[in-house]
LUMGUTI-256598 format. One line per field, with one value per residue (C-alpha): residue number from 1; chain; x, y, z. Coordinates in steps of 0.1 Angstrom, whole numbers, plus 5000, padded with zeros to 4 digits. Example, Ala and Ser with C-alpha at 12.3 -4.5 7.8 and 13.67 -1.06 7.14 Angstrom:
! LUMGUTI-256598
k = [1 | 2] $
c = [A | A] $
east = [5123 | 5137] $
north = [4955 | 4989] $
up = [5078 | 5071] $
This chain:
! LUMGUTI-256598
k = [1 | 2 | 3 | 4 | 5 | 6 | 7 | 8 | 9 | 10 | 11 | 12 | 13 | 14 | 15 | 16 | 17 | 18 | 19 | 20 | 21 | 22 | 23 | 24 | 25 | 26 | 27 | 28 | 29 | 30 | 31 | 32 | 33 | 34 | 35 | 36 | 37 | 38 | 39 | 40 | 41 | 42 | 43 | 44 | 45 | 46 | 47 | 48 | 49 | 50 | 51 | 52 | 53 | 54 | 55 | 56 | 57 | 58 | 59 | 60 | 61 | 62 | 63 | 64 | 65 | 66 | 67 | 68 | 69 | 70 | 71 | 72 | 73 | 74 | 75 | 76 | 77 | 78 | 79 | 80 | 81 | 82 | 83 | 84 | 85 | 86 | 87 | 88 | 89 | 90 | 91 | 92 | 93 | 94 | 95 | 96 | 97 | 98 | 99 | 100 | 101 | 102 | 103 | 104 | 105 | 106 | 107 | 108 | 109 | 110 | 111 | 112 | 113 | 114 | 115 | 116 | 117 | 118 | 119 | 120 | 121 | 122 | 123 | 124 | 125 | 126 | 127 | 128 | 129 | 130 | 131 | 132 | 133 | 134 | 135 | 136 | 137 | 138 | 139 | 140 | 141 | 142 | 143 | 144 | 145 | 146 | 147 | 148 | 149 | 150 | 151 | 152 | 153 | 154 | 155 | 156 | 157 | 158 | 159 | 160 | 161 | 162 | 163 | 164 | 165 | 166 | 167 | 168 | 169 | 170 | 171 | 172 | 173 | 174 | 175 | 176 | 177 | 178 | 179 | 180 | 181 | 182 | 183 | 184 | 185 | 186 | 187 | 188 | 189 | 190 | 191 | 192 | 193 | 194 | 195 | 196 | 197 | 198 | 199 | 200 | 201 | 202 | 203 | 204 | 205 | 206 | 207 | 208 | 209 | 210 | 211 | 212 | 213 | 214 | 215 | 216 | 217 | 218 | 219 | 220 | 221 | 222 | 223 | 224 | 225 | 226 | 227 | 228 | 229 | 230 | 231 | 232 | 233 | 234 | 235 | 236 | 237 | 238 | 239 | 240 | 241 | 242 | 243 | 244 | 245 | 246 | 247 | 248 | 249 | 250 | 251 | 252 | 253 | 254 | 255 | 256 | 257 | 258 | 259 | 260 | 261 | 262 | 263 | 264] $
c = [A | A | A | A | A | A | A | A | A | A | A | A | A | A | A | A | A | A | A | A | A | A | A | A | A | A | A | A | A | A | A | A | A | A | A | A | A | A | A | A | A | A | A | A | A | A | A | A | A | A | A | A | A | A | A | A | A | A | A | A | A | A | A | A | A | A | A | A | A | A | A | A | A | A | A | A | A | A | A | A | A | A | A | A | A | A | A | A | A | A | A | A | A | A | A | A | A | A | A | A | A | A | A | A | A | A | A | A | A | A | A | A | A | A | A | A | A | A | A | A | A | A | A | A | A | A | A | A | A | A | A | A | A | A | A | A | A | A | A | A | A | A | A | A | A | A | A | A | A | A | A | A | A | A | A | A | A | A | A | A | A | A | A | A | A | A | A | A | A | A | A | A | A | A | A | A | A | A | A | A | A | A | A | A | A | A | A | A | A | A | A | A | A | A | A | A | A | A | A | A | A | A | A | A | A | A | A | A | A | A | A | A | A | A | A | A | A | A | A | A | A | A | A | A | A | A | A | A | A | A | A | A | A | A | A | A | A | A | A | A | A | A | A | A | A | A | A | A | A | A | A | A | A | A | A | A | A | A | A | A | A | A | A | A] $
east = [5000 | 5014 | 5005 | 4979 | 4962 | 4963 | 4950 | 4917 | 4912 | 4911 | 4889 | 4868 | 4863 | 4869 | 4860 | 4886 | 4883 | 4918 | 4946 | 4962 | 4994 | 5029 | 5061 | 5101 | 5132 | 5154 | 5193 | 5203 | 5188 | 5190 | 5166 | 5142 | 5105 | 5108 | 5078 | 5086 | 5091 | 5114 | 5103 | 5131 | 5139 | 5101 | 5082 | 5106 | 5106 | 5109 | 5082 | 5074 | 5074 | 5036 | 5033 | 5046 | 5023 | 4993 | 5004 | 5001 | 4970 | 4949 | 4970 | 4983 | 5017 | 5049 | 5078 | 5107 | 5130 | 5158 | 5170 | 5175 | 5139 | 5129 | 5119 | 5109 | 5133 | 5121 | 5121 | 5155 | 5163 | 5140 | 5149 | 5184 | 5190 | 5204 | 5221 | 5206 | 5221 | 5221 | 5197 | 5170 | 5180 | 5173 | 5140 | 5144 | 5115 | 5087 | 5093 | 5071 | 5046 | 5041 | 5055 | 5060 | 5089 | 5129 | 5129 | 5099 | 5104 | 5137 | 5113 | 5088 | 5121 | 5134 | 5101 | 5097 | 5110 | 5144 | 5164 | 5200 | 5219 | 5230 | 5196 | 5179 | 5174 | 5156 | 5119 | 5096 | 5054 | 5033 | 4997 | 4996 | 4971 | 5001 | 5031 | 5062 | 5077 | 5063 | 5065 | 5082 | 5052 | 5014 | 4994 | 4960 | 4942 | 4904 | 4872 | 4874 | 4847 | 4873 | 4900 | 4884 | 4875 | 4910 | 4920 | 4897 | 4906 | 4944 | 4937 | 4913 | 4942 | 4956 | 4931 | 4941 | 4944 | 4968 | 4990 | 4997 | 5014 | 5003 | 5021 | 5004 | 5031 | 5057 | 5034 | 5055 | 5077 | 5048 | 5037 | 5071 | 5094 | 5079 | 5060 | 5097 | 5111 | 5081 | 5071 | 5036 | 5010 | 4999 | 4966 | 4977 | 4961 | 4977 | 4996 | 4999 | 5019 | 5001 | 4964 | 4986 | 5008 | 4991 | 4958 | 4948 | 4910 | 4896 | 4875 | 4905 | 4929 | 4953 | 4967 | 4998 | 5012 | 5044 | 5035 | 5048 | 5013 | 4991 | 4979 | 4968 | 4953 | 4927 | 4924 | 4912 | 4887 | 4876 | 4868 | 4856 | 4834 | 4817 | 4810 | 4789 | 4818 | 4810 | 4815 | 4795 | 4782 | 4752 | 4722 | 4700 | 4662 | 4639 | 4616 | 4581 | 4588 | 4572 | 4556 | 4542 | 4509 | 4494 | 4506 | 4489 | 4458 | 4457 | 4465 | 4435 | 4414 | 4424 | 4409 | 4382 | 4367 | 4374 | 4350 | 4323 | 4324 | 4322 | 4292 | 4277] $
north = [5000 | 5035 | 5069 | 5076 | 5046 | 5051 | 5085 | 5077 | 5042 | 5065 | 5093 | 5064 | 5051 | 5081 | 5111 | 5135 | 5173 | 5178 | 5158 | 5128 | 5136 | 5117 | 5125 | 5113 | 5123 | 5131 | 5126 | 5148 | 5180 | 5167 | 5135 | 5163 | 5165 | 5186 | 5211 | 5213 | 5243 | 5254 | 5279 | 5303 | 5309 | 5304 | 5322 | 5343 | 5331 | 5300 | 5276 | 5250 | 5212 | 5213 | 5241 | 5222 | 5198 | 5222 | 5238 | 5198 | 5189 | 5223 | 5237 | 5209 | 5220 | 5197 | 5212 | 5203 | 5216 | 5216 | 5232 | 5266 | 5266 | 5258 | 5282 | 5256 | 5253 | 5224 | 5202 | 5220 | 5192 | 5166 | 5160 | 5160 | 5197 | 5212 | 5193 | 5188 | 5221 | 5217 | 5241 | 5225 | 5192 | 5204 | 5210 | 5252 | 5253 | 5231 | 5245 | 5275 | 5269 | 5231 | 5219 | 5230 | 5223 | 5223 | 5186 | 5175 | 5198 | 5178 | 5146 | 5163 | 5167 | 5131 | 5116 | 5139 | 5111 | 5125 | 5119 | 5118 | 5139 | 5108 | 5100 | 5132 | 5144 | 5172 | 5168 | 5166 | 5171 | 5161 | 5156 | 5118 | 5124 | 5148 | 5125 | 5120 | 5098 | 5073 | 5085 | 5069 | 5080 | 5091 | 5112 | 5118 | 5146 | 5141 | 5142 | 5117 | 5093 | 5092 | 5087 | 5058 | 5044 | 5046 | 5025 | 5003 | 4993 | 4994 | 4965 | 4945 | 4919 | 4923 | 4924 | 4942 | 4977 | 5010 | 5021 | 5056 | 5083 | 5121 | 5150 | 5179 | 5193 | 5186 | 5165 | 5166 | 5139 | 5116 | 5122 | 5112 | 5097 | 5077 | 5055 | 5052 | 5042 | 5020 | 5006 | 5007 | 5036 | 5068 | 5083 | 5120 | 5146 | 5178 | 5198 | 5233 | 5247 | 5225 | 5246 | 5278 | 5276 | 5253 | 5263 | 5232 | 5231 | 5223 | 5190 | 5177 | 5147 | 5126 | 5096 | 5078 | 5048 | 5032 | 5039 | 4997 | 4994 | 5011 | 4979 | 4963 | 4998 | 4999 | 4964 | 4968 | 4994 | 4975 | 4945 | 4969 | 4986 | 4954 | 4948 | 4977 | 5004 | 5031 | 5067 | 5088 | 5074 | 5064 | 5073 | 5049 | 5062 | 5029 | 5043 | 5059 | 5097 | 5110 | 5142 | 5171 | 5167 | 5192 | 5172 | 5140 | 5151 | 5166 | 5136 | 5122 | 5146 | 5132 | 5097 | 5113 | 5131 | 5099 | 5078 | 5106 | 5106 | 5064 | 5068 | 5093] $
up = [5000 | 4991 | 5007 | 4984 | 4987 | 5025 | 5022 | 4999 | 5024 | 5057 | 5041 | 5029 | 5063 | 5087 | 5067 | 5086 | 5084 | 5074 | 5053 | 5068 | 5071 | 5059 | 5082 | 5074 | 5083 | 5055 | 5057 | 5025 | 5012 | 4984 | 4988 | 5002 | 4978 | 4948 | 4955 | 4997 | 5016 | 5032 | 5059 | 5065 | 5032 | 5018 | 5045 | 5056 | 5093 | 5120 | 5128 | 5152 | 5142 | 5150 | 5124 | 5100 | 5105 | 5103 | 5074 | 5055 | 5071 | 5066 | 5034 | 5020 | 5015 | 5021 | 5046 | 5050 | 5077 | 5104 | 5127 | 5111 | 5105 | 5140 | 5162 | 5192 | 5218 | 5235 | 5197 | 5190 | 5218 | 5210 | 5173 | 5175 | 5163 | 5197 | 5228 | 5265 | 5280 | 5316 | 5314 | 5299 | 5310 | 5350 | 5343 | 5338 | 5310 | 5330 | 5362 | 5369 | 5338 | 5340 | 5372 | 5407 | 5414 | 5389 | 5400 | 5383 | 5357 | 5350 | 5351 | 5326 | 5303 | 5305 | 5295 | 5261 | 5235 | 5215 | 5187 | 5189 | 5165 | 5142 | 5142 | 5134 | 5097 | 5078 | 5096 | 5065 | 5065 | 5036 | 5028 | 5021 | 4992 | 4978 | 4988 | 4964 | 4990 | 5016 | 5052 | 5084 | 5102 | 5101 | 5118 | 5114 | 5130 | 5145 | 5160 | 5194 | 5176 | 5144 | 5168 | 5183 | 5146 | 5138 | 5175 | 5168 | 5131 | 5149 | 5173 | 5142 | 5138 | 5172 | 5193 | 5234 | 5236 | 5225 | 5251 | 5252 | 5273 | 5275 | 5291 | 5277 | 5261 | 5234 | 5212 | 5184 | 5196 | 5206 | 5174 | 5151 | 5176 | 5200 | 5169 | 5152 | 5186 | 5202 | 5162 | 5184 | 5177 | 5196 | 5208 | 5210 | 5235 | 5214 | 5235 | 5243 | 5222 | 5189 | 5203 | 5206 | 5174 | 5152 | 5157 | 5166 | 5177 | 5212 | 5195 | 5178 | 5189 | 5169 | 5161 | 5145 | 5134 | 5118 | 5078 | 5076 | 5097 | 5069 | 5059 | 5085 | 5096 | 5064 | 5065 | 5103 | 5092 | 5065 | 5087 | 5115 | 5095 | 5081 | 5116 | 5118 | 5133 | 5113 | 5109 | 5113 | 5139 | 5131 | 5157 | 5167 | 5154 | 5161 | 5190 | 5194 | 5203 | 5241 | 5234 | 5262 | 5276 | 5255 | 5225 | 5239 | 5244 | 5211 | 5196 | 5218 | 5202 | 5169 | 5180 | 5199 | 5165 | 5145 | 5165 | 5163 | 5125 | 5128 | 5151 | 5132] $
């Protein structure tokens, strides 16, 4: 299965709002898509990572950056662009603004998944419908109900549950690194900075995968959806409705002139 395919299967089956959305890291500029942009020389300024994203799923443009074009501290670290200053590292950036304390801060810090430098690459954002290359990861941006379609045609094949961490912050790196380092999906709670930055809207969660799971993915809401998991949703309509008092005995008026015309 190739991105595209991916793409028509899940707006088939889930009907998102916004594009899927293909991510890969990139070793050589030169292996970067043709038509991506670059944001400090395209746009003129620095982005976040959950910019990027935004500007594939709700513009359909491909990005491709580094750290030049990153304007996110806290990713600077996590992808592999900056090192763990002690600063960061001791928990400088939670403590205050997401925990009490510089020692839980520096707990907050440990847990955000990170690249190493050898690791890291030009961070690259496409809509899947639009990709030239197939992604490392996808993430697909929802409603809850099409975040539980997608989970549930996820565990088709195997069946359990999706285990999932959320720390309100730094969801970029749940997004793209913890699927490349676990191989297992992610239910995403977006973070601040992705409601903040990326516009990303009050209803709307996420989820990715491994793009080597894409199969099984479609194939899971294919079989899901046979089972009668749909969305929409579908509202169950097979009931009599209870109407106010005033409406019933008006409807007992109905029956009440209908014998008088039978008597009559």
């Amino acid at each position: 299965m190739n991105a595209k395919e991916l793409s028509e299967a899940i707006q088939s089956y889930v009907r998102t709002e916004t594009f899927p959305v293909g991510v890969k890291l990139v070793k050589e500029e030169a292996d970067l898509p043709r038509k991506a942009k670059r944001p400090t020389r395209d746009l003129g300024y620095q982005i976040t990572i959950c910019q990027a994203v935004g500007f594939s799923r709700r513009y359909g443009w491909s990005i491709a950056m580094n750290g030049a074009d990153l304007s996110c501290p806290i990713a600077q670290v996590a992808f592999g662009y900056e090192e763990q200053l002690p600063f960061y590292s001791e928990g400088n950036l939670a403590c205050g603004m997401y925990t009490d304390t510089l020692e839980t801060g520096a707990k907050s810090e440990q847990d955000v998944p990170k690249l190493t430098q050898e690791e890291s690459g030009y961070y690259v954002s496409f809509p899947l419908e639009r990709a030239e290359v197939d992604p490392d990861v996808v993430v697909i941006y929802g409603n809850s109900a099409q975040v539980m379609r997608l989970v549930a045609g996820m565990l088709y094949k195997r069946g359990g549950s999706i285990p999932s961490t959320f720390s309100s912050r730094a969801d970029c790196a749940d997004i793209a690194i913890k699927p490349l380092q676990t191989g297992e999906p992610q239910v995403i709670v977006p973070c601040y900075g992705d409601r903040l930055f990326a516009q990303t809207q009050d209803h709307e969660m996420a989820f990715s995968f491994h793009f080597r799971d894409a199969a099984e993915l479609v194939e899971g809401l294919a079989g899901t959806q046979k089972g009668g998991i749909r969305y929409p949703i579908p509202s169950f309509l097979r009931y009599q409705a209870e109407f106010p008092p005033t409406y019933q005995k008006l409807a007992g008026m109905f029956g009440e002139s209908k014998d008088k015309e039978l008597s009559s």
